[in-house]
VOGU-3710 file (C-alpha; in Angstrom, 3 decimals, decimal comma):
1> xxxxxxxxxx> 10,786/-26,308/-59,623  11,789/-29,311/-57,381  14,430/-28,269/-54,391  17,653/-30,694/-54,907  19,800/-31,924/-52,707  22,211/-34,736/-52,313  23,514/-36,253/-49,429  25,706/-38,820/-48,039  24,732/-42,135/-46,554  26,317/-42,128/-43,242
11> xxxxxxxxxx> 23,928/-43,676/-40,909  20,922/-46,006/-40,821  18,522/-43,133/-41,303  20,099/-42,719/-44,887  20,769/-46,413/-45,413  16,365/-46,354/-45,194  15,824/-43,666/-47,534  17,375/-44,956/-50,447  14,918/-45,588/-52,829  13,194/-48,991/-54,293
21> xxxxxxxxxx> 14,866/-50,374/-57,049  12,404/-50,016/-60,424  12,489/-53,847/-60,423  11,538/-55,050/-56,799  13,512/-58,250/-56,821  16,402/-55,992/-56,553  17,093/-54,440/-53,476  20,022/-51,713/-53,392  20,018/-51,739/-49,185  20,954/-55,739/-49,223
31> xxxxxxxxxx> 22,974/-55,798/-52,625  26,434/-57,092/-51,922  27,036/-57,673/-55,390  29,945/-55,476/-56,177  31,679/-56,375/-52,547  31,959/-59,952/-53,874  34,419/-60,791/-56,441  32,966/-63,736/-58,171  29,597/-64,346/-55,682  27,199/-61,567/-54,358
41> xxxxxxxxxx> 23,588/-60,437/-55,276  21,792/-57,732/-55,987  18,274/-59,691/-54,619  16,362/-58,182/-52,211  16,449/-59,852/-49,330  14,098/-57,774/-46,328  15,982/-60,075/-43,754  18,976/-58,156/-44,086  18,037/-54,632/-43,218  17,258/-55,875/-39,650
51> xxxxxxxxxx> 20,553/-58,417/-39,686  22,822/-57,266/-36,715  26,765/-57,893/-37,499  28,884/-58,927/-35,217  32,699/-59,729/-37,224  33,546/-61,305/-34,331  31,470/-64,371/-33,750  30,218/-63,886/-37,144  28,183/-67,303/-37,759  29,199/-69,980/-40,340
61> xxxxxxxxxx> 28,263/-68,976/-44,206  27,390/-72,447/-44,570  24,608/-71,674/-41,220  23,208/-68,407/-42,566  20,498/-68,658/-45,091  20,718/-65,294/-46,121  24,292/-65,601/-47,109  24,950/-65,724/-51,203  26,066/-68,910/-52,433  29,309/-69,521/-54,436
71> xxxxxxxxxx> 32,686/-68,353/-53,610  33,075/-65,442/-51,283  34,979/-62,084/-49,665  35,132/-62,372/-45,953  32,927/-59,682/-43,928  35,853/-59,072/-42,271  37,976/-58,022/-45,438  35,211/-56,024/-46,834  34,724/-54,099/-43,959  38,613/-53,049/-43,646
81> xxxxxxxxxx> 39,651/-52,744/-47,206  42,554/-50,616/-46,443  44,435/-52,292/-43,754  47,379/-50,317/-44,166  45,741/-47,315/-42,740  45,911/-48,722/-39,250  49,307/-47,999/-38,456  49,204/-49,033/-34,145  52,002/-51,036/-34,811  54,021/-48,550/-36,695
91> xxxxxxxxxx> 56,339/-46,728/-33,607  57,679/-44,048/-36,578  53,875/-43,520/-38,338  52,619/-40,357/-37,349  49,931/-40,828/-35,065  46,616/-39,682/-35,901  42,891/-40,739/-34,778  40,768/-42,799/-37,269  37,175/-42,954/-36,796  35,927/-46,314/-36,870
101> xxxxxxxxxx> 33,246/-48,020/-39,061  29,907/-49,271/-37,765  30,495/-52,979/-37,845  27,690/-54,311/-35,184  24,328/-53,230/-34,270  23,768/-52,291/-38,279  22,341/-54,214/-41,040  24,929/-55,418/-43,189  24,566/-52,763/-46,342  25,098/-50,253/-43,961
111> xxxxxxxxxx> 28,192/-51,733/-42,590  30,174/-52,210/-46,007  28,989/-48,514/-46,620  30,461/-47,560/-44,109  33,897/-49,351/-43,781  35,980/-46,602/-45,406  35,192/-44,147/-42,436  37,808/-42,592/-40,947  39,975/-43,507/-44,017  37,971/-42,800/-47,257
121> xxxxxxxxxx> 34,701/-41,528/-46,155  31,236/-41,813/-47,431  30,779/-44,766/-49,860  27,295/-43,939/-51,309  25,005/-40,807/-51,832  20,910/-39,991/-52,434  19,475/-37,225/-54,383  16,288/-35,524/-52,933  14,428/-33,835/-54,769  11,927/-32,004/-52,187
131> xxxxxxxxxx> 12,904/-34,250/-49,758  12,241/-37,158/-51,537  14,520/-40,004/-52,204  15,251/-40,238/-56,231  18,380/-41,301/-56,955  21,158/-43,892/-55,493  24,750/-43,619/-56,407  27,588/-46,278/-55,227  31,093/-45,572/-55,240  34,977/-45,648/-53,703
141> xxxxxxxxxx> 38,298/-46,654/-54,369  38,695/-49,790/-56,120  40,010/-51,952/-52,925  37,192/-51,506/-51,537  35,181/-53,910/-54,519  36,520/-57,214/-55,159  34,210/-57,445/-58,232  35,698/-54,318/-59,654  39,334/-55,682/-58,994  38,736/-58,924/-60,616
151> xxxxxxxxxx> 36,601/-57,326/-63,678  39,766/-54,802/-63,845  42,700/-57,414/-63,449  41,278/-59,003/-67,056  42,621/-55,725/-68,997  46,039/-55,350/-68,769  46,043/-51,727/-71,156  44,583/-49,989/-68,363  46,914/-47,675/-66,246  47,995/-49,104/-62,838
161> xxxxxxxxxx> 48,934/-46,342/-61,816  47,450/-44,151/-60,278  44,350/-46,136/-59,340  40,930/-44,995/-60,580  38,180/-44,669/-58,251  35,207/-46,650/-59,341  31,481/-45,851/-59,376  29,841/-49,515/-59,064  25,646/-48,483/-59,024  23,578/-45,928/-60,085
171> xxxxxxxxxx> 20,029/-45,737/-60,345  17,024/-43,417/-60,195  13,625/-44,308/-59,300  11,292/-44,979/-62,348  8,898/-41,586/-61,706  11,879/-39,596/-61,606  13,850/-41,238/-64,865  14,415/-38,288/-67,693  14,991/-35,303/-65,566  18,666/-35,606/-65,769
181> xxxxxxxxxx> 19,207/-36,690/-62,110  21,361/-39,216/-62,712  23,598/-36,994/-64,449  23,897/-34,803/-61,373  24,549/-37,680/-59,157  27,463/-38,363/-61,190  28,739/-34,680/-61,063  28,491/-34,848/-57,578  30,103/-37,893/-57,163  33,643/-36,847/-59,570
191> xxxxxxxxxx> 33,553/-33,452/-58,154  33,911/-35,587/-54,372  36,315/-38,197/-55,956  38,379/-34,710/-57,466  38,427/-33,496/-54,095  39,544/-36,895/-51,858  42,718/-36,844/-54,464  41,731/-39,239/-57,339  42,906/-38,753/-60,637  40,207/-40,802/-62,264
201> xxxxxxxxxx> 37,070/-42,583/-62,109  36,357/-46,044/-63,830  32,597/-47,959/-64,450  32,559/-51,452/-65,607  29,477/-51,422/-67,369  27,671/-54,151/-69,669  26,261/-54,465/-73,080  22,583/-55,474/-73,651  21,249/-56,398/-70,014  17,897/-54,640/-69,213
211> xxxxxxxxxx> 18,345/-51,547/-67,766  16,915/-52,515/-64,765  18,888/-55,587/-64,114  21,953/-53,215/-64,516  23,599/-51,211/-61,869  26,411/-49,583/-63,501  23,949/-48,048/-66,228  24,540/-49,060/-70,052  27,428/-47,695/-71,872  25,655/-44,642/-73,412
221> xxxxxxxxxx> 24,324/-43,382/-70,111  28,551/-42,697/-69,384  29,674/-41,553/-72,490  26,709/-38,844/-71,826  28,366/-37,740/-69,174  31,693/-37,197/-70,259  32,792/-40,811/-69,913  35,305/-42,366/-72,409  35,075/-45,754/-73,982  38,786/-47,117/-72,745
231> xxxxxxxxxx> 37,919/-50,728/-73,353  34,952/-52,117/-75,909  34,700/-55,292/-74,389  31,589/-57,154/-75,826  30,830/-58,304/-72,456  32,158/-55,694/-70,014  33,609/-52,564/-71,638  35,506/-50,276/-69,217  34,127/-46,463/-69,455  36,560/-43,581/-67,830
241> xxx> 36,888/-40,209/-66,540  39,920/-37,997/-66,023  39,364/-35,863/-62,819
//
């Protein structure tokens, strides 16, 4: 029997294990599909694992031909989702020390991984099975993807509050598809979320794409795994969990 084991992504060493998407034009390492409201892509794109980010004198997206075309999130903004958790300026906040996300020196996956450190923690999580990279898992609160908020904002029946946490990708490489690893991804994933305080856990899934041009999973993958239906959109139809 295989040895499991999942772990977070918290460094660049993780950020390279994460396994190839079934179809290679996809690239889970470079997707920014999710951190984009209305642009993004879930392409692979090979430049971007070696792309060093500087927010600072970040470059022109009209100079960088890596950059996604159509309207856009600022780096910036989706690398400090939850501004109010800096709290310098705040003489009556209690004062505590927040570790701070890796912003420069990484490739840019890595970076919007990473932004909720020190705040949220871990964005993203592999399984192993005997050391092996087989499955990819994406998640966090919903400020931290745009894509999710706007998707959301369309539904006005679903509870505002509290928030749900949101699982945006899932995926599990195509020799390892049928052993139910997905399904433990996703345990390990709510049983996290449970911990960090969330009540609930939302996917915005879709109806009839391939199944490997879809990174939320179809509909009956969720309700497999204890998912509700909440909204039967024929386009996006919103699945959720109670924690």
């Amino acid at each position: 029997m295989a040895a499991l084991r999942v772990i977070d992504i918290v460094d660049q060493a993780s950020l390279e294990r994460i396994p190839p998407c079934a179809d290679p034009s996809f690239d889970h390492r470079t997707c920014d599909y999710w951190e984009n409201a209305t642009g993004g892509s879930k392409a692979s794109r090979p430049a971007w694992l070696k792309v060093e980010i500087r927010v600072a004198e970040r470059p022109d997206l009209e100079d960088n031909p890596f950059a996604p075309r159509g309207p856009t999130t600022p780096l910036a903004d989706w690398l400090q989702p939850d501004r109010d958790a800096d709290r310098d300026d705040n003489p009556f906040a209690p004062r505590r020390t927040v570790e701070r996300p890796m912003s420069e020196g990484v490739p840019r996956k890595l970076a919007l991984l990473d932004r909720g450190r020190g705040v949220f923690g871990s964005y993203a999580k592999l399984l192993l099975t005997d050391d092996e990279p087989a499955g990819y898992v994406q998640f966090g609160p919903l400020s931290a993807y745009p894509r999710a908020r706007h998707i959301r904002e369309l539904y006005t029946q679903l509870p505002v509050s509290p928030l749900p946490a949101v699982i945006t990708c899932i995926a599990t490489t195509r020799e390892a598809r049928g052993r139910g690893y997905a399904k433990l991804l996703v345990e390990a994933v709510c049983d996290d979320l449970a911990g960090r305080g969330f009540a609930a856990v939302e996917v915005y899934s879709a109806w009839g794409e391939p199944p490997d041009e879809t990174s939320t999973a179809l509909p009956a993958f969720w309700q497999g795994v204890g998912f509700g239906l909440v909204v039967d959109d024929p386009r996006f139809p919103v699945l959720r969990r109670e924690l």
